[in-house]
N, C-alpha and C positions, 0 to 999 in steps of 0.2 A: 415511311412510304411503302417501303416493301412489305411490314406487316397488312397493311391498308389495303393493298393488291391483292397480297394470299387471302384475303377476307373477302374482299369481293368475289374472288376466284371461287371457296369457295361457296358464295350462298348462291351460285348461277349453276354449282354441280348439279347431277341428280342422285337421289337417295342412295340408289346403287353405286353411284362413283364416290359418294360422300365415303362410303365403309366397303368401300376395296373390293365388290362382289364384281361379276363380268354381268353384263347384258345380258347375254346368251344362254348361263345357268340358270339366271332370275325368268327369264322365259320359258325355259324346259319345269322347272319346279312350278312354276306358274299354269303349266300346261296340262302336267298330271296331278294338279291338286283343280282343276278345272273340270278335266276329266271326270274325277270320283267326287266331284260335288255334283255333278251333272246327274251321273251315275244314279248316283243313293238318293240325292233330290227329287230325283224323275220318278223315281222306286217307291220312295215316301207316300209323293204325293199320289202315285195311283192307286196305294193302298186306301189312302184316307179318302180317295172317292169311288173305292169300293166300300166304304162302311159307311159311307153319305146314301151313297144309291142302290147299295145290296143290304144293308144292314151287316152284322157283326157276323163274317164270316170264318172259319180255320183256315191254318195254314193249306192246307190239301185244299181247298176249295179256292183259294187265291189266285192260282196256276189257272186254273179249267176258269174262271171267270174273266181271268184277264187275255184269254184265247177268245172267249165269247164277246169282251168288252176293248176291243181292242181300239175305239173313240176314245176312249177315257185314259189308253197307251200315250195314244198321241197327243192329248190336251197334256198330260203329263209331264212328256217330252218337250212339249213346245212351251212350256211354263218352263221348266228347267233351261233349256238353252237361254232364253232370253235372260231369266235371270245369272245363270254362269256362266255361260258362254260369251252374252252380251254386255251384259249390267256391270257385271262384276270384274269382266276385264276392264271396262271403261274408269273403273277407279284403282285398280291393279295399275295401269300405265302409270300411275303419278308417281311409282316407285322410280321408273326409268327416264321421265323427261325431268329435264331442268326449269329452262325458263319458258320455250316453245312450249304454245295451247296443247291442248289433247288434242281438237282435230286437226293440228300440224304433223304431231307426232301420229297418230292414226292415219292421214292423208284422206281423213275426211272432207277435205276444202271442195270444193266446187270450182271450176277455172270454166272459163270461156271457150277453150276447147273438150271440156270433161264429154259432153253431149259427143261432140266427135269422137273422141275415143273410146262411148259407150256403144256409139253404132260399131265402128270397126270389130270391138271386142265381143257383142253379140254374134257378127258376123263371124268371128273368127271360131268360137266355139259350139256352133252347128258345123263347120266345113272339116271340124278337127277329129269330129267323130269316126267318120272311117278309121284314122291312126289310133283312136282309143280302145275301137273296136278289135285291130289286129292286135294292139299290147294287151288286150284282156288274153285270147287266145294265146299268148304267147307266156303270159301269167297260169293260162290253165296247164303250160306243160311242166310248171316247177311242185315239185314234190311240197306237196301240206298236207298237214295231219286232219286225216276225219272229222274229228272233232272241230277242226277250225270250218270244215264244209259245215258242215251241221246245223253250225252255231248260224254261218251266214245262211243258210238255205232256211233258216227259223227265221232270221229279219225280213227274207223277202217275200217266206210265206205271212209274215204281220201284214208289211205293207201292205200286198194284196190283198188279205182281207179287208182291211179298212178302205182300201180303194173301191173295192166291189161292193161297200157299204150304199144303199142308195142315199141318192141326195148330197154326197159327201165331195163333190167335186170340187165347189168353193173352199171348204175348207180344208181340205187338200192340197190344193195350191199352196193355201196359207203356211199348213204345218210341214209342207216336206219343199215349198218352193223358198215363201219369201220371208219365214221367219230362220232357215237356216242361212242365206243367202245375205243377210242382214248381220246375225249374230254370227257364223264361222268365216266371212272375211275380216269382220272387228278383232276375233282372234289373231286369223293365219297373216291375211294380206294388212290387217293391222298394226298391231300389238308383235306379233310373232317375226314378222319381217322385218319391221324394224329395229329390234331390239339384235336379232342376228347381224343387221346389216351395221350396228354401231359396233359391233365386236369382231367379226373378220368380211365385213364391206359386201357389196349389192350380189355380187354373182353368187355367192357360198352362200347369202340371205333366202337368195329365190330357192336354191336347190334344195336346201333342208327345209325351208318350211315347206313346199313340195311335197316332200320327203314327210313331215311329222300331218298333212293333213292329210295324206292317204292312210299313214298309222292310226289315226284318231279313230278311223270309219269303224276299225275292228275286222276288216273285211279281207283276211290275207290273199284269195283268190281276185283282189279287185285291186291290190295295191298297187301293182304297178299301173294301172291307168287311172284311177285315182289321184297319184302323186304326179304323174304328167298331169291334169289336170290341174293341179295344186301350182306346178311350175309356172303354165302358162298363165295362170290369173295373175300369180306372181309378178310375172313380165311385165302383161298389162298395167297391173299397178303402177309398176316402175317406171314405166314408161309414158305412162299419164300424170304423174304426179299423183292419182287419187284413188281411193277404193272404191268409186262407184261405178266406173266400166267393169269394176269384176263382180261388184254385187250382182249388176242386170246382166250378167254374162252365167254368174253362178244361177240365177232365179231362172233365164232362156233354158240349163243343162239341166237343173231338179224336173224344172216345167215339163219337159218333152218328156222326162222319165214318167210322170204323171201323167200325160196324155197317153204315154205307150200302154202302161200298166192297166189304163181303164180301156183300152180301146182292143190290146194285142194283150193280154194278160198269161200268157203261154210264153210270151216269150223271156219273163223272166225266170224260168228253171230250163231254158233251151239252154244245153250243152254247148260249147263255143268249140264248133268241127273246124276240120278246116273245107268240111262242104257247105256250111252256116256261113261262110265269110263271105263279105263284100267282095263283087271283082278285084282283083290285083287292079286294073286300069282306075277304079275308081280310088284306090288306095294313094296311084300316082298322084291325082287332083287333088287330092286331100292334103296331101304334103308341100305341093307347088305353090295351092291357093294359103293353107297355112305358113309359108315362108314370106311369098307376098304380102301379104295384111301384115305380119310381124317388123318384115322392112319398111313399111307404110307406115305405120306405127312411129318407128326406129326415127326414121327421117322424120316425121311433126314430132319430134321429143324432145321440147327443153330440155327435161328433166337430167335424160340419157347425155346429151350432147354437154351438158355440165359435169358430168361424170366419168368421160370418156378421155 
């Protein structure tokens, strides 16, 4: 009988508990081998539709076309994420569940209250920006190397070009709103939180994934609000049971960047003063009204109220 048990016991493990690994490793390894398949993928393939749509061009002439081609950046990118970011985690999770679906272990489900918790969470991350915006500034006061500015002041001189692209609004949306907003919560608020939250529990889950989605961006000057960012969707999750108040929450925060960029387009290389800032007073609202909705939240939370 007790061999009968240990047998059952274990064909209900999962992969990872089967051979002694933690959650939490298999997630970090999973994260930067996602990374640099994202990377090299994204890199690949923009090569191979510069020599579809330029013909056979040099190394030296790569750089200066993909400045000139920067459409073909983003189809790139948005073919990559989908596939490793998205695709690939969704078969990657089978390492870490047992007998629970993938979209259990993802918190893909859909509840009866998901819709409420996607308004409040939209709600919540328009009102949060004021505090994002002081943690950016407060991110601009820590010493980083040139070289990290550089790097990020090249991303958002791309984006911009391609945003200033005519006609390109539609699919704009598409490649900076709702194909990351789809594919990096399946990661973070998916796959990633989970897996930390099975090896030291919910609070330490939210914080480092937090913590490893502002990492991901590449953007040292943006990580601190970034990784706030990363936290609160966290929450939300957690707190709805499901990842789609943070998907429409993630897609509401790319969205407005996109609206900003085509509309205010200066304002993405504006230096973050402290004469650039929001009122102090409105900074207050930002934190009061983001407490509220959080305890709003907190109280319709099965999920929390089972784990508390």
């Amino acid at each position: 009988m007790d061999d009968l048990n240990s047998s059952s016991y274990t064909q209900i493990q999962s992969w990872v508990d089967k051979n002694g690994f933690s959650h939490w490793a298999v997630a970090i390894l999973w994260l930067m081998v996602a990374l640099i398949l994202f990377q090299v993928g994204a890199g690949i393939l923009v090569v191979l539709m510069l020599f579809v749509t330029e013909g056979i061009v040099s190394q030296a002439e790569i750089a200066e076309l993909i400045i000139s081609r920067v459409d073909l950046l983003f189809i790139a990118n948005s073919i990559g994420q989908i596939l490793f970011i998205g695709l690939a985690t969704f078969i990657v999770v089978n390492l870490n569940r047992a007998e629970e679906s993938k979209r259990n272990f993802l918190r893909l489900n859909w509840f009866s209250d998901t819709l409420k918790f996607s308004i409040f969470g939209c709600i919540l991350i328009v009102v949060v920006q004021p505090i994002v915006i002081y943690l950016g500034f407060l991110n601009s006061l820590l010493p980083i190397p040139d070289w990290l500015n550089i790097s990020q002041e090249g991303q958002y001189e791309m984006i911009l070009n391609f945003l200033m692209t005519d006609g390109v609004i539609v699919y704009a949306f598409i490649a900076i709103a709702v194909i990351p907003s789809v594919c990096e919560e399946i990661l973070f608020r998916g796959y990633i939180l989970r897996a930390f939250e099975k090896s030291w529990g919910i609070i330490v889950a939210i914080l480092i994934s937090g913590l490893f989605f502002g990492l991901f961006h590449l953007q040292a000057a943006n990580l601190i609000p970034l990784a706030t960012l990363g936290i609160i969707l966290a929450v939300m999750t957690w707190l709805s049971g499901s990842i789609w108040p943070a998907i429409f929450a993630h897609f509401i925060n790319n969205g407005m960047a996109v609206v900003v960029g085509i509309n205010y387009p200066e304002l993405f290389f504006q230096d973050i003063t402290y004469d650039t800032l929001p009122p102090v007073w409105l900074l207050f609202v930002s934190i009061v009204l983001t407490c509220l909705i959080i305890y709003v939240m907190l109280n319709n939370s099965t999920e929390s109220k089972s784990q508390i």
